[in-house]
N, C-alpha and C positions, 0 to 999 in steps of 0.2 A: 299304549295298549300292548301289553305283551303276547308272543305268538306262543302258539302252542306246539310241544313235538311234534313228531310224527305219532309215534306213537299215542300221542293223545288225541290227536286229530284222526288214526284209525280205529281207536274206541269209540270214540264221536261216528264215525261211517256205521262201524259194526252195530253202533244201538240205533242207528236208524231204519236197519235193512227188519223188514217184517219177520215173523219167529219162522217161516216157512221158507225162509231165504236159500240158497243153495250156493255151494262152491264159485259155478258158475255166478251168479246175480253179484258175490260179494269180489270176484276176480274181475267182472263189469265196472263196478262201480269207482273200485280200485281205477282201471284205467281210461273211466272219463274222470276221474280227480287228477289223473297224472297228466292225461292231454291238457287242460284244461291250466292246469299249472305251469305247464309249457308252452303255452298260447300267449296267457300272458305275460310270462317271461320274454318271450319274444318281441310282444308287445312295447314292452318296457324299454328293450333295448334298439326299440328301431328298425326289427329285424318282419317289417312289415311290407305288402302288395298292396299298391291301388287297384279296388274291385276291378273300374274299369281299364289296367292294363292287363290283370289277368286275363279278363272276357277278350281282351281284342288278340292276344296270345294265341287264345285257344278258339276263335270265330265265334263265339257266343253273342255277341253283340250284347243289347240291353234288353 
């Protein structure tokens, strides 16, 4: 399966966002694509936390 640019992948965001969309809403959506692509990059490479030692970290318990 071949991937798509960027650029084709932000034509793809931009025809999705409603015709009343705003600066903001498409600078939104922009940076939950970017986290999101991040995450699982990290993902990928390992660079993960077990929930439960975060929670015990920070007193959260379960």
């Amino acid at each position: 399966m071949a991937t798509l640019s960027v650029k084709e992948e932000a034509h793809k965001l931009v025809d999705r966002l409603p015709d009343d969309a705003t600066w903001d809403d498409l600078m939104h959506e922009i940076y939950v694509r970017e986290t999101i692509e991040r995450g699982l990059a990290d993902s990928r490479a390992g660079r993960t936390a077990d929930v439960k030692n975060v929670r015990a970290k920070y007193g959260l318990g379960e």
